[in-house]
N, C-alpha and C positions, 0 to 999 in steps of 0.2 A: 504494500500500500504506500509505501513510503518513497518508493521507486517511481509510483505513478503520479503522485504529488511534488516529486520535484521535477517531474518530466512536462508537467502539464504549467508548471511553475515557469520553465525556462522558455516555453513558448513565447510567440510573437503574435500578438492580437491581432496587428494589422494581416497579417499574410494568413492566419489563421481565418478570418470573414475573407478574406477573396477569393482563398480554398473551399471553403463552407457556402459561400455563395453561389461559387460556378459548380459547384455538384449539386445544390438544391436544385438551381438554373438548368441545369444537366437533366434531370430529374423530372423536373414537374412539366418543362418541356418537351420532354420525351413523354408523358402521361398525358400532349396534348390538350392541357389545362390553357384556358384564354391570359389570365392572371399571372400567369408563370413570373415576372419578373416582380410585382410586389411579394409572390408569396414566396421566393426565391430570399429575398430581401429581407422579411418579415423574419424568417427560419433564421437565416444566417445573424441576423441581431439578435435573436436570441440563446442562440447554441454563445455565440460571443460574449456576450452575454451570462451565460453559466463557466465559461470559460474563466474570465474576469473571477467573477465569486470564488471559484475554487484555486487560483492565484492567487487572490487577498486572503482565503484561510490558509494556505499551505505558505507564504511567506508571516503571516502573522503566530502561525503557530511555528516555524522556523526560529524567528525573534524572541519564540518565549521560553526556547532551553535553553 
């Protein structure tokens, strides 16, 4: 667990939502949805989103041993 907490730690937000965006966009494209690009969009803020959260628990609980 600890492996995956510093792993998802040392990511990069930005290049992580452009990854996460163009596979939604990949995605929901491919499934022929009209909307594809807000719900592309939508997905990828928030996956970045949970991303984010678990970078500020896993560097805040870093700082606290």
């Amino acid at each position: 667990m600890n492996a995956l907490l510093r792993f998802v730690g040392r990511l990069n937000l930005f290049l992580s939502f452009l990854i996460l965006f163009a596979v939604h966009g990949l995605l929901y494209f491919g499934l022929d949805n009209d909307d594809w690009f807000f719900l592309a969009l939508a997905a990828s803020l928030v996956w970045t989103g949970v991303l984010a959260f678990v970078q500020l628990l896993s560097r805040s609980r870093a700082g606290s041993k």
